[in-house]
C-alpha positions in Angstrom: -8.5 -44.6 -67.7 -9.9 -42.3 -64.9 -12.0 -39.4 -65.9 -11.1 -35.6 -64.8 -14.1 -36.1 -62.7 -13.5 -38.9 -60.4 -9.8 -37.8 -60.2 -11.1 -34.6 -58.2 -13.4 -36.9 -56.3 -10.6 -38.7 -55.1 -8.3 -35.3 -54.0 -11.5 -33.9 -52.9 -11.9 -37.0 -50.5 -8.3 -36.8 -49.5 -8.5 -32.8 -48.8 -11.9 -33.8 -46.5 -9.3 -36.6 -44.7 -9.0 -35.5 -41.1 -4.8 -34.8 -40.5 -3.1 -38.2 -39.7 -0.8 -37.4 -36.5 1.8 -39.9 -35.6 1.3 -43.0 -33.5 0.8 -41.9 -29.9 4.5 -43.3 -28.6 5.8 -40.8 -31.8 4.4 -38.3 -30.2 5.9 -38.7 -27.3 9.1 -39.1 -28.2 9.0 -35.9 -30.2 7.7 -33.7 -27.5 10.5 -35.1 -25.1 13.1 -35.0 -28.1 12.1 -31.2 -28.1 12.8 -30.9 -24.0 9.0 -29.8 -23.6 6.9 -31.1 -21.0 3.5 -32.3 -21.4 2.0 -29.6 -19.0 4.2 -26.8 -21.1 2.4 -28.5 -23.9 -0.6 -28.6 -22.4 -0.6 -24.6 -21.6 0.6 -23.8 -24.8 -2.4 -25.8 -26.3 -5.1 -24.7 -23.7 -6.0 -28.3 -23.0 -5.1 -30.1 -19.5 -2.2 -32.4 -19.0 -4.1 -35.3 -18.8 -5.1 -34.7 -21.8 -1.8 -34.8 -23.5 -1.5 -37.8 -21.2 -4.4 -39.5 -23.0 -3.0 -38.4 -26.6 1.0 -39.4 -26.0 -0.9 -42.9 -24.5 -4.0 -43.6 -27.6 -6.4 -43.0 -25.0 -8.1 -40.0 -27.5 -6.9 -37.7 -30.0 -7.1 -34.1 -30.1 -10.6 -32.3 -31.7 -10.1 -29.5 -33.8 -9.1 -26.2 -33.5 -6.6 -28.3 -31.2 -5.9 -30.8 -33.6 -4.6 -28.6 -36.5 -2.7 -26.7 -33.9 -1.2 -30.1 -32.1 -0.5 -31.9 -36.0 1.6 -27.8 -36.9 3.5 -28.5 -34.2 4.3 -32.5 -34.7 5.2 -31.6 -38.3 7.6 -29.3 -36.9 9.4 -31.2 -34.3 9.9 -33.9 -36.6 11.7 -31.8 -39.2 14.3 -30.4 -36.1 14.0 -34.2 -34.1 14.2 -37.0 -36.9 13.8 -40.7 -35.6 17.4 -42.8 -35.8 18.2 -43.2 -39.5 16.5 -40.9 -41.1 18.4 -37.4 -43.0 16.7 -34.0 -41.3 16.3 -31.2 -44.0 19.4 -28.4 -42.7 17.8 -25.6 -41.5 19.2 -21.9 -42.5 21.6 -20.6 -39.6 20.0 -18.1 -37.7 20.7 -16.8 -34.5 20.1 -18.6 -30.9 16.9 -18.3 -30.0 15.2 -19.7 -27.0 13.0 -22.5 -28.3 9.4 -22.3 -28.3 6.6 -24.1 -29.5 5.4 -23.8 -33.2 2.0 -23.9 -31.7 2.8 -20.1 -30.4 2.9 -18.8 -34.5 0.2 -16.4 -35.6 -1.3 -13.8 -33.3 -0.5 -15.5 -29.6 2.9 -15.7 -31.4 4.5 -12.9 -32.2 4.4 -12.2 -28.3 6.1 -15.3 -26.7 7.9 -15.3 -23.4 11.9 -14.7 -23.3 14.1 -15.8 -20.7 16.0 -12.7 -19.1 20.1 -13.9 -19.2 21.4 -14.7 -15.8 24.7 -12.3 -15.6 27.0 -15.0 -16.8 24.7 -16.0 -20.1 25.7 -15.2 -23.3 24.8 -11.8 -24.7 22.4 -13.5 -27.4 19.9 -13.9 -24.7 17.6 -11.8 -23.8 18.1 -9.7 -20.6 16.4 -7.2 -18.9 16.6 -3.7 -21.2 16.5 -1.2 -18.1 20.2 -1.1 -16.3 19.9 -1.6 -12.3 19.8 2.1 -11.0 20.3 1.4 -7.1 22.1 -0.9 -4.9 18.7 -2.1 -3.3 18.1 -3.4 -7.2 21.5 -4.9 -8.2 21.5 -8.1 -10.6 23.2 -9.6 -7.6 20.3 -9.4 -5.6 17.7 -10.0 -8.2 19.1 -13.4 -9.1 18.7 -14.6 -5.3 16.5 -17.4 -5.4 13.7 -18.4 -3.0 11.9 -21.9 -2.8 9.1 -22.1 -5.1 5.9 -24.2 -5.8 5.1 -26.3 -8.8 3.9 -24.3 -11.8 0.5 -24.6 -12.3 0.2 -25.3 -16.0 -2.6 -23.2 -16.7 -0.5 -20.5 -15.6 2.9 -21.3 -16.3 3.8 -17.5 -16.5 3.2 -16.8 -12.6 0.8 -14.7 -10.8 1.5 -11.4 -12.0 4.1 -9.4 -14.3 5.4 -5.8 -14.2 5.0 -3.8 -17.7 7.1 -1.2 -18.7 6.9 1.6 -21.2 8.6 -0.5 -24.2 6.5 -3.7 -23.9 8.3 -5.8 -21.3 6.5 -7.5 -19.0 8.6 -8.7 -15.8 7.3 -12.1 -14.2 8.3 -13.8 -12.0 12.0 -16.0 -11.8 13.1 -13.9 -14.4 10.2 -14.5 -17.0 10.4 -11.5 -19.6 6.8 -11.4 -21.4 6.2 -9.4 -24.7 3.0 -7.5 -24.1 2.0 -5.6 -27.6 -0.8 -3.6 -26.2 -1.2 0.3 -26.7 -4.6 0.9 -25.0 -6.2 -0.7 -21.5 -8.5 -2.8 -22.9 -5.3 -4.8 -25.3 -3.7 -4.7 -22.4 -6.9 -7.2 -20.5 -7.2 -8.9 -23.4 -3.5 -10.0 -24.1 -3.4 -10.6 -20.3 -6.7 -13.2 -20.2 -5.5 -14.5 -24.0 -2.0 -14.4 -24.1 -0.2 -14.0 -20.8 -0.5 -17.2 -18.9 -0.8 -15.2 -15.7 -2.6 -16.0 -12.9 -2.6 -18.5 -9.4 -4.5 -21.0 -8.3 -7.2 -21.0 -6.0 -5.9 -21.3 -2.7 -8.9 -24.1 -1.4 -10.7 -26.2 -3.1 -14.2 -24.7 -3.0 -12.2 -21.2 -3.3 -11.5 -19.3 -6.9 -8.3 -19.0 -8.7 -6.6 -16.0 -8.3 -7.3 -13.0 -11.2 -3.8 -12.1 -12.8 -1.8 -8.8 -11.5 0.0 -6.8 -13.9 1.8 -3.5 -12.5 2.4 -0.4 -14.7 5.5 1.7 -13.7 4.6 5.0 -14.7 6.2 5.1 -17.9 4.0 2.2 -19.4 1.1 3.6 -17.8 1.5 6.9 -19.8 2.1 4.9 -22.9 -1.4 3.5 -22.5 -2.7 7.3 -21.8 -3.4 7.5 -18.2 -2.0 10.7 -16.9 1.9 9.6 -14.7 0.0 10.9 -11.6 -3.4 11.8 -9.9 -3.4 15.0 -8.1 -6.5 16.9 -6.6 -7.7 14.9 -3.6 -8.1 15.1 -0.2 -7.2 11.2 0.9 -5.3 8.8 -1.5 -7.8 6.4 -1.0 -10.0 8.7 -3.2 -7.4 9.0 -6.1 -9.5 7.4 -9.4 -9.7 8.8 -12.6 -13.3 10.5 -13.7 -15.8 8.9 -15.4 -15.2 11.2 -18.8 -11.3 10.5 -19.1 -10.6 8.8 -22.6 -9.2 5.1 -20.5 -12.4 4.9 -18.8 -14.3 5.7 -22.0 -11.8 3.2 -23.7 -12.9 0.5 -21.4 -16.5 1.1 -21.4 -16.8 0.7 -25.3 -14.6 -2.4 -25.0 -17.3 -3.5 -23.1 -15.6 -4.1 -20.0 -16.6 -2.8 -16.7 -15.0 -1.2 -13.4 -16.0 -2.8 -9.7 -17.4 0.9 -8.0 -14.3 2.2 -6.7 -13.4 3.3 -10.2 -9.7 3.5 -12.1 -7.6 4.2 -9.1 -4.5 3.1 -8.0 -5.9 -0.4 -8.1 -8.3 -0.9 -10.5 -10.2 -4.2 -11.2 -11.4 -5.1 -15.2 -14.0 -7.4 -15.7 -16.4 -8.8 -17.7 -19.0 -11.1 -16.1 -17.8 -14.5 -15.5 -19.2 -16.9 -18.9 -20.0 -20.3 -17.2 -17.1 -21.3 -15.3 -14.0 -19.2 -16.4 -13.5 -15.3 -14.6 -12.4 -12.4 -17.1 -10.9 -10.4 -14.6 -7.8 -8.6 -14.8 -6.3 -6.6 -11.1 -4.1 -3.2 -12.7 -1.9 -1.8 -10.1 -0.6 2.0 -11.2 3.1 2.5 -9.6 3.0 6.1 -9.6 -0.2 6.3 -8.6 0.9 4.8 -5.2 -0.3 1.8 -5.2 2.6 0.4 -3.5 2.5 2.6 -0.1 6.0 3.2 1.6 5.1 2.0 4.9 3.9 -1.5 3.4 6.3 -2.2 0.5 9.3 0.0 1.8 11.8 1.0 -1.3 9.5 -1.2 -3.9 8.0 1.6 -5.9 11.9 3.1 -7.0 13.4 -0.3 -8.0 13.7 -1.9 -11.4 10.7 -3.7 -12.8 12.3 -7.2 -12.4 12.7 -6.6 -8.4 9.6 -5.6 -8.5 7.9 -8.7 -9.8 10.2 -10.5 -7.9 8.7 -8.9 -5.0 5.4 -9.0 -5.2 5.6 -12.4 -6.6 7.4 -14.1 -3.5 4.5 -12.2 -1.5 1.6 -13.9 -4.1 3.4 -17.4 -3.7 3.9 -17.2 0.1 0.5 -14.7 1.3 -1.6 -13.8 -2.0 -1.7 -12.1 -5.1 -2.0 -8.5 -3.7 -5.4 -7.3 -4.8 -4.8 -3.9 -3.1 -3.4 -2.6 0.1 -2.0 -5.2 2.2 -4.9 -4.8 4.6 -7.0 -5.5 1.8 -4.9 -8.5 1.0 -5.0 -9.6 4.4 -8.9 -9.3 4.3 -9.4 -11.5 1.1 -6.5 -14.0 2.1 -9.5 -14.9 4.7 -12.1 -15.2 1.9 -9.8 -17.4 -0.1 -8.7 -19.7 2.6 -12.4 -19.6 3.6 -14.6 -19.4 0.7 -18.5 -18.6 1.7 -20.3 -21.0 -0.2 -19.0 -24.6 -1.6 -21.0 -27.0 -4.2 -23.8 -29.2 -2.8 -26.1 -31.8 -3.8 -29.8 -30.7 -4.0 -31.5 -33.7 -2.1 -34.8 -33.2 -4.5 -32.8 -32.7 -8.0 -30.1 -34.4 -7.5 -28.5 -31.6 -9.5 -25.5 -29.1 -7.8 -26.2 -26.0 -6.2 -24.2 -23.4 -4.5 -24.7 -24.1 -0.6 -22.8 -22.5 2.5 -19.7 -23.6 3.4 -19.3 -24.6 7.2 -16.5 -22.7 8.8 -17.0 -19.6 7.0 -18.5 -16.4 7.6 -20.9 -16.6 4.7 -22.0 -14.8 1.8 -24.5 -12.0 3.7 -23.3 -9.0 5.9 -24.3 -9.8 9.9 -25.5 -6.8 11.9 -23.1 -6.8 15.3 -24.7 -6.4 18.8 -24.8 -2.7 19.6 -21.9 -2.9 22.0 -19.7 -4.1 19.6 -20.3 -2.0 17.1 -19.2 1.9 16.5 -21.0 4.7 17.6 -21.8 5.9 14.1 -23.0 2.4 13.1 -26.8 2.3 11.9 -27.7 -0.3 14.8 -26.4 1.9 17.5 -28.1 5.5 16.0 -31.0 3.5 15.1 -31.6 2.1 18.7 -30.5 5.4 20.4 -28.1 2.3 22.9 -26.1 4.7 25.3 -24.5 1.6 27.3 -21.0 1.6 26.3 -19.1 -0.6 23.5 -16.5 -2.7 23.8 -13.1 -1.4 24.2 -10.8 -3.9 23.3 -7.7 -2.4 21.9 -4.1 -2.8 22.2 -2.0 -1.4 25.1 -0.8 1.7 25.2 0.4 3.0 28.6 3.5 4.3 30.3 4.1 3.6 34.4 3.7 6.5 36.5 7.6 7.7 37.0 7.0 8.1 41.3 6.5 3.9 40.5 10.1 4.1 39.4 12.6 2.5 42.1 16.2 3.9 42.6 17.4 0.3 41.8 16.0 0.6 38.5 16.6 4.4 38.0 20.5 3.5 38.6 20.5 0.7 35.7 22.4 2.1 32.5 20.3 1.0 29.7 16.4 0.8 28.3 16.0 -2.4 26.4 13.0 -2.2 23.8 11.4 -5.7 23.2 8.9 -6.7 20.2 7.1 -9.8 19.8 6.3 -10.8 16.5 3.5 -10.6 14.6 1.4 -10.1 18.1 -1.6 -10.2 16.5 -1.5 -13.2 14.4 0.1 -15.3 17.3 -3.1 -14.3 19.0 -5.2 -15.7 16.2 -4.1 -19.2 16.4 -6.7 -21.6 17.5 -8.9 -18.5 18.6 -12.5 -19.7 18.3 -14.8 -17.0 17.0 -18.8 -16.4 16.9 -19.9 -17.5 13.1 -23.3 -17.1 13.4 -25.3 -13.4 14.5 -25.0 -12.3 18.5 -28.3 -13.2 20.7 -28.5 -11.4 23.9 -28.6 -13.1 27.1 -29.2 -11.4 31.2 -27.2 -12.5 33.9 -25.4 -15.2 32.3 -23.1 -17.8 33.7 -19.5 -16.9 32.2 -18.3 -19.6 30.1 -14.9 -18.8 28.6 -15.4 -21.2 25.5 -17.8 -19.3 24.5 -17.1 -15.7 22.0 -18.8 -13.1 22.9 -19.3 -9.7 24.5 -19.7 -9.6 28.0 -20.9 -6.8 30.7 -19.4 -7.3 33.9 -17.3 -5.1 36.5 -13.6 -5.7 36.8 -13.0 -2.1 39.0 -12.4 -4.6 42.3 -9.8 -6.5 40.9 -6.7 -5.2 42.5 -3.6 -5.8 40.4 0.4 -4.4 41.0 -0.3 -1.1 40.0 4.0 -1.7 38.4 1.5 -3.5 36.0 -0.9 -1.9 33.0 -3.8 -3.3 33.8 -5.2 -6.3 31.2 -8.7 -4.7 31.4 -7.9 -1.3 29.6 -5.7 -0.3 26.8 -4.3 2.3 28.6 -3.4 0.0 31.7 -5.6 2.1 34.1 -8.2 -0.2 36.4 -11.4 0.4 35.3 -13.7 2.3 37.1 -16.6 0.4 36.7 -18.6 -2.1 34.3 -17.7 -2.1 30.8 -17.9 -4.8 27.9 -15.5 -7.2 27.9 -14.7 -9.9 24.7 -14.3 -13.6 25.7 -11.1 -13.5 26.8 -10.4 -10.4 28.8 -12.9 -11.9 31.6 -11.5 -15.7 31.0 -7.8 -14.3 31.9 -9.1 -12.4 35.1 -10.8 -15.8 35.9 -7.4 -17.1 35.3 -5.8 -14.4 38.0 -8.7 -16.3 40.3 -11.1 -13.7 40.4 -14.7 -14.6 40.4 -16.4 -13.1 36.8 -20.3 -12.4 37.1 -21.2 -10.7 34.6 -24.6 -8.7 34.0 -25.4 -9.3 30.4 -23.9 -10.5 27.0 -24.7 -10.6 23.5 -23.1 -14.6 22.5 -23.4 -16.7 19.5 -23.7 -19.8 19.4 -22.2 -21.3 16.1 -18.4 -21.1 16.0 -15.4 -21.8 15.2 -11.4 -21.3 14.4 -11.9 -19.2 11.5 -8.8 -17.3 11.4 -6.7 -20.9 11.6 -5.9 -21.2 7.9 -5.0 -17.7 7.7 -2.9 -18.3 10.5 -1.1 -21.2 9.5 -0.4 -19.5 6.1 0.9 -16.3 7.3 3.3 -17.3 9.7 4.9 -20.0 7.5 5.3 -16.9 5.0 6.7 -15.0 8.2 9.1 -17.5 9.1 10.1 -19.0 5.1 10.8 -15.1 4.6 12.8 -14.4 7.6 14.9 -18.4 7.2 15.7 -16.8 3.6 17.1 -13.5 5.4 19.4 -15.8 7.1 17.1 -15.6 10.3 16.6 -19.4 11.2 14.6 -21.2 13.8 17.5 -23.8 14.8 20.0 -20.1 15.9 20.9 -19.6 19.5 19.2 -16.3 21.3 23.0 -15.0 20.8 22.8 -15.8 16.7 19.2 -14.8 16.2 20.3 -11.2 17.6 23.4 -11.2 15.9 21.2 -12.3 12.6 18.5 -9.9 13.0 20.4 -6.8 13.5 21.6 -7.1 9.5 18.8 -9.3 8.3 17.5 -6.4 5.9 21.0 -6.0 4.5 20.9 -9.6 2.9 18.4 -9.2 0.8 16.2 -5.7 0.5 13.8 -7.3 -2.0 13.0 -10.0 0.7 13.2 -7.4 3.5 10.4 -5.1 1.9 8.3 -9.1 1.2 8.7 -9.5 5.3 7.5 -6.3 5.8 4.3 -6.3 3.8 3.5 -9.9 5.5 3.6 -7.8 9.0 1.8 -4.6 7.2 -0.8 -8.0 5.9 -1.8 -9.3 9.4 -2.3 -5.9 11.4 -4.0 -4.2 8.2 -6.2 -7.5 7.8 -7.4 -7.0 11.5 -7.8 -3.6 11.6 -10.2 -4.1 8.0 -12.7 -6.1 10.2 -14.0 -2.9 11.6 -13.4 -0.8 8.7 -14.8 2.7 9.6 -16.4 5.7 7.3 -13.8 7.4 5.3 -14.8 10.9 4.0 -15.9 14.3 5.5 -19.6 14.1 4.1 -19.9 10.8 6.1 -23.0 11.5 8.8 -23.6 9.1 11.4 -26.4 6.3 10.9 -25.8 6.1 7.4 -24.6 2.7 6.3 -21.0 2.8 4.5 -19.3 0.3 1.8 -17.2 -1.7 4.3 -21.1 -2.4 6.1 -21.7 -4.8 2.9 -18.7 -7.4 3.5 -19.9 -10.7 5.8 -15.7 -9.9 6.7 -17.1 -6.4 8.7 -16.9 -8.3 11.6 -15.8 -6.1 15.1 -16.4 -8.9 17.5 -13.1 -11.0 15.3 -11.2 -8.1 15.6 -11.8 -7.6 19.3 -11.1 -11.1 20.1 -8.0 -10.8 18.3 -6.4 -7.9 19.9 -8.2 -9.0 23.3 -5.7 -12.4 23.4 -2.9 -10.1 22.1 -3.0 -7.9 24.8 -3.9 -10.7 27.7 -1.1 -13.0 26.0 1.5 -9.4 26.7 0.1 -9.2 30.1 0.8 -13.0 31.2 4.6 -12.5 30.1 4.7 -9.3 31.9 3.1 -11.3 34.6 5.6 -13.6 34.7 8.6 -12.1 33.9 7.8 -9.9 37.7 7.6 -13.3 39.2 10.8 -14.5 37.6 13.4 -11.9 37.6 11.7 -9.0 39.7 11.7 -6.8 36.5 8.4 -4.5 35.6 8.4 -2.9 32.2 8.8 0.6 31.8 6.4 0.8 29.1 4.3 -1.4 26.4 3.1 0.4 23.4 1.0 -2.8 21.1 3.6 -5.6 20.7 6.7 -3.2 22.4 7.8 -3.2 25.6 10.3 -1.5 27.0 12.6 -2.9 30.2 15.5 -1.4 32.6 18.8 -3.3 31.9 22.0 -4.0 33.1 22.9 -4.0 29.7 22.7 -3.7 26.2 21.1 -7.0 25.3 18.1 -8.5 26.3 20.1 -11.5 27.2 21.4 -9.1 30.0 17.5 -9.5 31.7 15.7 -12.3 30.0 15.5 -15.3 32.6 16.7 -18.2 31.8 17.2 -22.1 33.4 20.7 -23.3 35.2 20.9 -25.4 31.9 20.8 -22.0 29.6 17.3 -22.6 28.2 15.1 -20.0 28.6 12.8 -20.3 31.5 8.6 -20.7 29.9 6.4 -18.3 30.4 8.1 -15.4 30.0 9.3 -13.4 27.2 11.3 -15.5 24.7 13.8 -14.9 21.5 13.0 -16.2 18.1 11.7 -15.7 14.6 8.1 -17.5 14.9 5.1 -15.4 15.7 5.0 -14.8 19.4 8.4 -15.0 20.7 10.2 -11.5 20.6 13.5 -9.6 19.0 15.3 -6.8 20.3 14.0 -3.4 19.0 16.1 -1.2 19.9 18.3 0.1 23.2 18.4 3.6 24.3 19.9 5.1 28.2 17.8 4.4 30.9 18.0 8.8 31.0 16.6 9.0 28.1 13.4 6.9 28.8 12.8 8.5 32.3 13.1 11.8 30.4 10.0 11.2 27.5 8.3 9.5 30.9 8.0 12.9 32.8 7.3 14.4 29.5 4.6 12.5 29.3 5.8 10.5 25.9 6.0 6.4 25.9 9.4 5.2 25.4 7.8 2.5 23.7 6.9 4.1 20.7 10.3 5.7 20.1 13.3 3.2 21.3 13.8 1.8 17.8 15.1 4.9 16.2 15.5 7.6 19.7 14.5 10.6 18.2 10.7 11.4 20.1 8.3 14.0 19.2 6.1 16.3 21.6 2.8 14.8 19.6 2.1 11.6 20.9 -0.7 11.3 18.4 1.2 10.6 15.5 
């Protein structure tokens, strides 16, 4: 008979037993049995699906803490999903519940995601606590669907989520998170932990994107910051000070603040441990983070709009980390990442090396003329020899240049072209490497640059702005040109010497990716509107004039990809901001390799040369000469009310190339508004640009607003 002793040795040996799971096609059939996925599985366990993979095919088994979690949950599934023949234990009734792991229990648990009830699901689903308060937010246009990618299973939440004060966090297609936190630094925590927010990197030598979460003002007072900030001259200033309790709260949690502070968006971070970033973007509603003229009507909806949103704009564009010119600005870095893995030839071993096509990792000093005048290279050097001025049009014809012919037509017919600035960026080859300075050079017009030369004896119809000044006036003299101001007046056939240059000699088409992702966001968002690319000129006018009426969430997403491409342009030559700037003092925006002028004249440069050629053209075609052009806007006389009443078009009713055409893709135009030919004349002899004012008609004295 067995001693007490060896009995003990024999539990004690079955207590050190690893847990037994179920044979690998067992485990399979559970997890399908319980309508899981392997990657849902895979997120929920922190592992990879291939790794479930392996498991579910006795490739490998799970190590612990995995194990133990993977074996609770097994043990689980086969008490609710009992093979064929065999009696399940009844299970008390409860209520309906969505189903959810058993892997979720403990801690990461008690906070599992709940599917918000579409309109027609039962009551015992959970729904969206706040009541729609506007028509802009109604459940009827919340529920509208738009294509989506593939989850990413280490983020099978979405990009981002919008808290409010009673712990709901609004994800994206209708994802409801429960977020327990009370102070900022839970709040970071549960988000990197718990969440199962974030977005994948956008290339493959690029870095996933850090998750959003948005705090309507409500849930931002619940965590103690104050509903507003109040007190500052700019709201690009607006941060809270360095003693306020949250900072304090996040400095003895031991995370840390980028330098711009806790502002309206506000970056938590620790410093990345190996591979994996603990970074956590905050965006403050209230605080206006979400700026009217970007994200019109976002800030006053409900929180589920909201995420719905700004999550169409992070699965189409990015996840905002900002302004939508900073957006625009980092959408380059990501599409573009500075520096890629390499192979050290001596070590064999994996280093961080440039990556070819981009701009880098170190800021690059411009050539003095393409610089601004406050910039340290051009105080430093005392240059006094002009910069480039390569902006976008802004000029009104002389009204004595008026005919009677045109004079007598009834109507002003306002014309914008889409996205000007980002049709210019396609294929636009750009300097990547620093400026050297050449004399007398031989023009080459494949070559970016900055050019000296003198256009003033180019003669041009003077019922024409000029394409060498943004104010349409023919120069007077030399003056710095970008690459293709001087190809196009090559193009016009006039011989181009110029005197000297400042050319680099690596480039390439670094804005092509960006490009290519922003117009298919341009043109997904506008097809959803109901604004397709197969319409007829008729329908696409007919479908633009109520396109923002279909869907306002989607309308304010097509608006922040427009506010995205001129903001991203216009942060390549960020300037000083703040009254205690002086000149030759370096400034923040000096520190990015994406502070890049010479990009950002080459941009608008081909914009405004690519609105001269149609202007051009359209003379040639159908006699007509534009009243005024104010960026992408020009404005013609008309016999009508439509600009089919002027555009030219074949015998066989296509319209003619060349000149200005209708459509939704970046480049082509849309009507943008129609006022009396009297009314335009009028703001011309007082001086205004018609341009500027034809979409709503009401024009103000101060043209500098």
């Amino acid at each position: 008979m067995a001693s007490e002793e060896e009995l003990f040795a024999s539990v004690d040996a079955l207590l050190n037993e690893e847990a037994q799971l179920p044979p690998p096609a067992e485990r399979a059939r559970l997890r399908e049995a319980a309508g899981i996925t392997q990657a849902r599985l895979a997120a929920a366990l922190k592992t990879t699906t291939q790794s479930v993979k392996n498991w579910e095919n006795g490739r490998s088994e799970p190590k612990s803490p995995r194990l133990d979690a993977y074996q609770r949950l097994l043990d689980g599934w086969a008490a609710k999903y009992p093979a064929h023949g065999t009696l399940a234990v009844p299970a008390p009734v409860v209520a309906p519940q969505p189903e959810v792991p058993e892997v979720f229990a403990g801690p990461a648990a008690a906070h599992v995601l709940r599917e918000t009830a579409a309109p027609q699901a039962p009551a015992v689903q959970a729904a969206p606590k706040r009541p729609a308060a506007r028509p802009a937010t109604s459940r009827r246009s919340a529920a509208k669907k738009t294509a989506k990618p593939a989850t990413d299973p280490r983020f099978p939440h979405g990009p981002l989520a919008v808290l409010d004060s009673d712990g709901s966090a609004y994800g994206t297609d209708g994802i409801v998170l429960d977020c327990p936190a009370t102070t900022v630094p839970e709040l970071v925590e549960w988000t990197l932990r718990e969440s199962g927010l974030g977005a994948a990197k956008l290339n493959r030598y690029g870095k996933d994107s850090d998750p959003l979460i948005v705090l309507t003002a409500a849930a931002a007072v619940k965590l103690g910051l104050p509903e507003r900030l109040e007190g500052h001259e700019q709201r690009r200033s607006l941060r809270l000070p360095e003693d306020h309790p949250v900072v304090k709260q996040v400095a003895k949690a031991k995370w840390q603040l980028t330098q711009r502070g806790f502002g309206p968006w506000a970056r938590v971070y620790r410093k990345a441990q190996g591979r994996e970033r603990q970074c956590v973007q905050l965006a403050i509603l209230s605080w206006d983070a979400l700026d009217e003229r970007s994200w019109p009507g976002v800030a006053e909806m409900e929180p589920a709009d909201i995420a719905r949103v700004l999550g169409v704009y992070a699965t189409r564009v990015i996840t905002p980390r900002g302004s939508t010119a900073v957006s625009g600005l980092e959408l380059m870095t990501a599409l573009r990442p500075p520096t890629k893995a390499v192979r050290d030839e001596k070590t064999g071993n994996w280093v961080s090396g440039h990556n070819a096509g981009s701009l880098g990792t170190e800021p690059m000093d411009p050539a003095p003329p393409e610089a601004t005048p406050e910039h340290p290279v051009v105080v430093n050097s005392g240059w006094t020899r002009g910069f480039l001025n390569e902006e976008a049009y802004q000029w009104v014809r002389p009204v004595d240049m008026l005919s009677d012919e045109e004079c007598t037509l009834p109507f002003a017919v306002g014309l914008d072209l889409n996205t000007a600035f980002l049709a210019a960026a396609a294929r636009l080859v750009v300097g990547l490497s620093a400026p050297d300075h050449f004399r007398a050079p031989k023009f080459n017009p494949k070559i970016p640059g900055s050019w000296l030369a003198d256009l003033s004896p180019i003669e041009l119809d003077p019922r024409l702005p000029s394409p060498f000044s943004p104010d349409g006036t023919r120069p007077t003299g030399p003056a710095w040109y970008q690459t293709h101001t001087l190809a196009y007046a090559q193009e016009l056939g006039h011989d181009v010497h110029p005197i000297e240059a400042y050319l680099r000699r690596e480039t390439g088409a670094y804005l092509d990716p960006w490009h290519d992702r922003l117009k298919n966001a341009y043109v997904d968002t506008l097809a959803d509107l109901g604004v397709a690319k197969d319409l007829s000129d008729a329908e696409f006018l007919a479908a633009m004039e109520h396109h923002r009426e279909t869907d306002p969430a989607l309308a304010a997403v097509l608006s922040a990809i427009k506010a995205t491409v001129k903001g991203g342009v216009g942060k390549l030559r960020e300037r000083p901001q703040g009254k205690s700037y002086k000149e030759g003092e370096t400034w923040p925006a000096l520190s990015r390799p994406t502070w890049r002028p010479d990009i950002r004249a080459a941009v608008i440069s081909k914009a405004r040369v690519n609105m001269h050629r149609k202007l051009n053209n359209m003379a040639k075609m159908t006699g007509l000469y534009p009243l005024a052009v104010l960026s992408d806007c020009v404005v013609y006389p008309s016999p009508g009310e439509s600009p089919l009443d002027f555009l030219p078009y074949a015998a066989s009713g296509k319209p003619q190339p060349g000149g200005f055409r209708l459509g939704p893709t970046p480049g082509l135009a849309k009507l943008e508004g129609v006022q009396s030919m009297l009314w335009a004349v009028d703001l011309m002899e007082k001086g205004l640009n018609p341009a500027r004012h034809i979409k709503g008609g009401d024009a103000v004295l101060d043209e500098g607003e």
